[in-house]
C-alpha positions in Angstrom: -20.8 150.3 24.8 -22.6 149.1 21.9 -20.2 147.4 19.6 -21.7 148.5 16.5 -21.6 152.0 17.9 -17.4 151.8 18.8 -17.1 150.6 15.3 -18.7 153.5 13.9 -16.8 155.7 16.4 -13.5 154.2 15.5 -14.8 154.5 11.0 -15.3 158.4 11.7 -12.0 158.7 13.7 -10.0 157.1 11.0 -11.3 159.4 8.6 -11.2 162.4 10.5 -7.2 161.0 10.9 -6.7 160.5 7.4 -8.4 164.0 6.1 -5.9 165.8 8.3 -3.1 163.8 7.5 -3.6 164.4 3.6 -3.6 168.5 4.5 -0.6 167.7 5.9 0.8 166.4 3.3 -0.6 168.3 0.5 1.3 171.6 2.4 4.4 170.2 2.5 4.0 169.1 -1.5 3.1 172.3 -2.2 5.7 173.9 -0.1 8.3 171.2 -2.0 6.9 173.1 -4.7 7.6 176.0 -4.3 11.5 175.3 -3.6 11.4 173.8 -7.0 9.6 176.7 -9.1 12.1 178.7 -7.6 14.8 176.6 -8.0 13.4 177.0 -12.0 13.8 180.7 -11.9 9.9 180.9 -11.1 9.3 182.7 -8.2 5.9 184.2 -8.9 4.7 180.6 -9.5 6.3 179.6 -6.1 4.6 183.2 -4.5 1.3 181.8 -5.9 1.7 178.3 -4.6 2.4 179.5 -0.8 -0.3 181.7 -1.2 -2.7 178.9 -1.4 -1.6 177.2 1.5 0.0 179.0 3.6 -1.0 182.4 5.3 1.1 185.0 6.5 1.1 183.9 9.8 2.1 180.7 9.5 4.8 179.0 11.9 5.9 176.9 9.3 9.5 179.1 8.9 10.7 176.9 5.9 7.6 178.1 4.3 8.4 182.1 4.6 12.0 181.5 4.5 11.0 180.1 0.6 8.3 183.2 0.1 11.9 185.2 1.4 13.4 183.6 -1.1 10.7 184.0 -4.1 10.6 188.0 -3.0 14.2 188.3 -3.4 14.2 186.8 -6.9 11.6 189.1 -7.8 13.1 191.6 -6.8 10.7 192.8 -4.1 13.8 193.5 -1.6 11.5 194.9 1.5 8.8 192.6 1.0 11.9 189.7 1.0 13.4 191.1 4.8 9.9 190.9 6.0 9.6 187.2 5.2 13.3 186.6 6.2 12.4 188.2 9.7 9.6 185.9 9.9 11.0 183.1 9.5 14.0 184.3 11.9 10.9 185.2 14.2 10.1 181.4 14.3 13.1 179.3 14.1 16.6 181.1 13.9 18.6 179.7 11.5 22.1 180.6 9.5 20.4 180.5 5.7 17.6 182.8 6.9 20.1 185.1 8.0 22.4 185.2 5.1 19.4 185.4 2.9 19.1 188.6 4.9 22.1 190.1 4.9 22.0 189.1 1.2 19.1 191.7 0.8 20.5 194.0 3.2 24.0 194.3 1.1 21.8 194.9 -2.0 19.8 197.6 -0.6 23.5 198.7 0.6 22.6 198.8 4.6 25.4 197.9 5.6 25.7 197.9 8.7 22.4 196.2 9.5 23.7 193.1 7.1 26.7 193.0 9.4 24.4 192.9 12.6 22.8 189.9 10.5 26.5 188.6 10.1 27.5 188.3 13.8 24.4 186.6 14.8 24.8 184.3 12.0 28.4 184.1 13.4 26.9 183.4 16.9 25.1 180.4 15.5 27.9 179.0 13.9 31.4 180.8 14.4 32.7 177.9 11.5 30.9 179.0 8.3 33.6 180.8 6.3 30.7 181.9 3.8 29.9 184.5 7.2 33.6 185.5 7.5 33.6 186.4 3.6 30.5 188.1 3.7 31.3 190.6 6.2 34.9 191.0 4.8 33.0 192.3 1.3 30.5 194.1 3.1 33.7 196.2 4.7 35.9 196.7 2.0 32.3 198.3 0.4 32.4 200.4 3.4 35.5 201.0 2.7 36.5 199.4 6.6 40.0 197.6 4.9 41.7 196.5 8.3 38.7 195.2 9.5 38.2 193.4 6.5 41.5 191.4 6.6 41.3 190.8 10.2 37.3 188.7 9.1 39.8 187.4 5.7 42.3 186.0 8.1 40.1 184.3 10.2 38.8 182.5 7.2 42.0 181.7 5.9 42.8 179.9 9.7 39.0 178.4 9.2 40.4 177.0 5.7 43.4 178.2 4.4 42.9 177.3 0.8 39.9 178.8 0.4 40.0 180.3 -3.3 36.9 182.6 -2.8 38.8 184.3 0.8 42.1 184.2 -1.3 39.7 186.4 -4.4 38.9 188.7 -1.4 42.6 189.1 0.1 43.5 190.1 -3.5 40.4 192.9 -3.9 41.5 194.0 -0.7 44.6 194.5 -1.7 44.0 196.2 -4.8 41.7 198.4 -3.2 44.4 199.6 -0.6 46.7 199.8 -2.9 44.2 202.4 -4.2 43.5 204.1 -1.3 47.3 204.8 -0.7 47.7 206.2 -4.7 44.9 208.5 -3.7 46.0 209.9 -0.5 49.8 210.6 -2.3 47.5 212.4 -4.9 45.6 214.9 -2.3 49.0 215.3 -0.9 
């Protein structure tokens, strides 16, 4: 081979090389960037900057977990599961699902955002933040035993958890209720 010829070879395959690699990074930057504007309390900005580099059918799931993310702070709740699911779709993680079941609870489906909580649970039966979340998720279904039984798993999990203690306390409160009302109808 002609070695003028492999040296032009090898010029046009470092190039080529160092184009892609600077789309590379340019999409994580920008992805980086869009964490941050949303961090700010910016999530159109962060919609806008995944728009232009990412499309919707990207495999990149940090990319629509964050678009997730932006949706839910704009308060676009369906458009926000869509991205969630995804993301899920592509890599199954526990912040994609509890960004989920965040959504889920605020549209008040219940019982799909507890589906969302036992596969979270499945990934990692540890995270007390899970346990919580489907203890509040009962009591606003109004499911108090069930609750406490998710409470006192968190409490073995970490017994001095103030946030599981906040949610013994409502739950108490709230049966307390519940019995005051039933002596009522009676």
């Amino acid at each position: 081979m002609n070695p003028i010829l492999a040296i032009l070879i090898f010029i046009v395959w470092f190039f080529i090389l160092r184009f892609l690699i600077r789309i590379i990074f340019a999409k994580h930057r920008m992805l980086k960037q869009a964490i941050i504007y949303n961090r700010m309390g910016r999530p159109l900005d962060a919609i806008s900057t995944l728009n232009l580099v990412f499309k919707d059918n990207t495999k990149n799931h940090r990319a629509l977990y964050t678009k997730g993310v932006s949706m839910m702070m704009s308060n676009r709740l369906e458009n926000a599961i869509e991205y969630f699911d995804k993301s899920i779709s592509r890599k199954v993680t526990d912040y994609a699902l509890a960004s989920k079941w965040d959504v889920l609870s605020m549209l008040w489906k219940n019982q799909d955002a507890i589906e969302c909580y036992n596969k979270a649970l499945e990934l990692n039966n540890k995270n007390i933040l899970t346990y919580n979340s489907i203890a509040d998720t009962l009591m606003n279904m109004e499911r108090l035993e069930e609750a406490l039984n998710y409470i006192n798993i968190s409490l073995d999990i970490e017994p001095n958890n103030l946030i599981t203690k906040k949610l013994l306390i409502r739950r108490e409160k709230l049966n307390n209720v519940r019995t005051k009302l039933k002596k009522i109808r009676k």
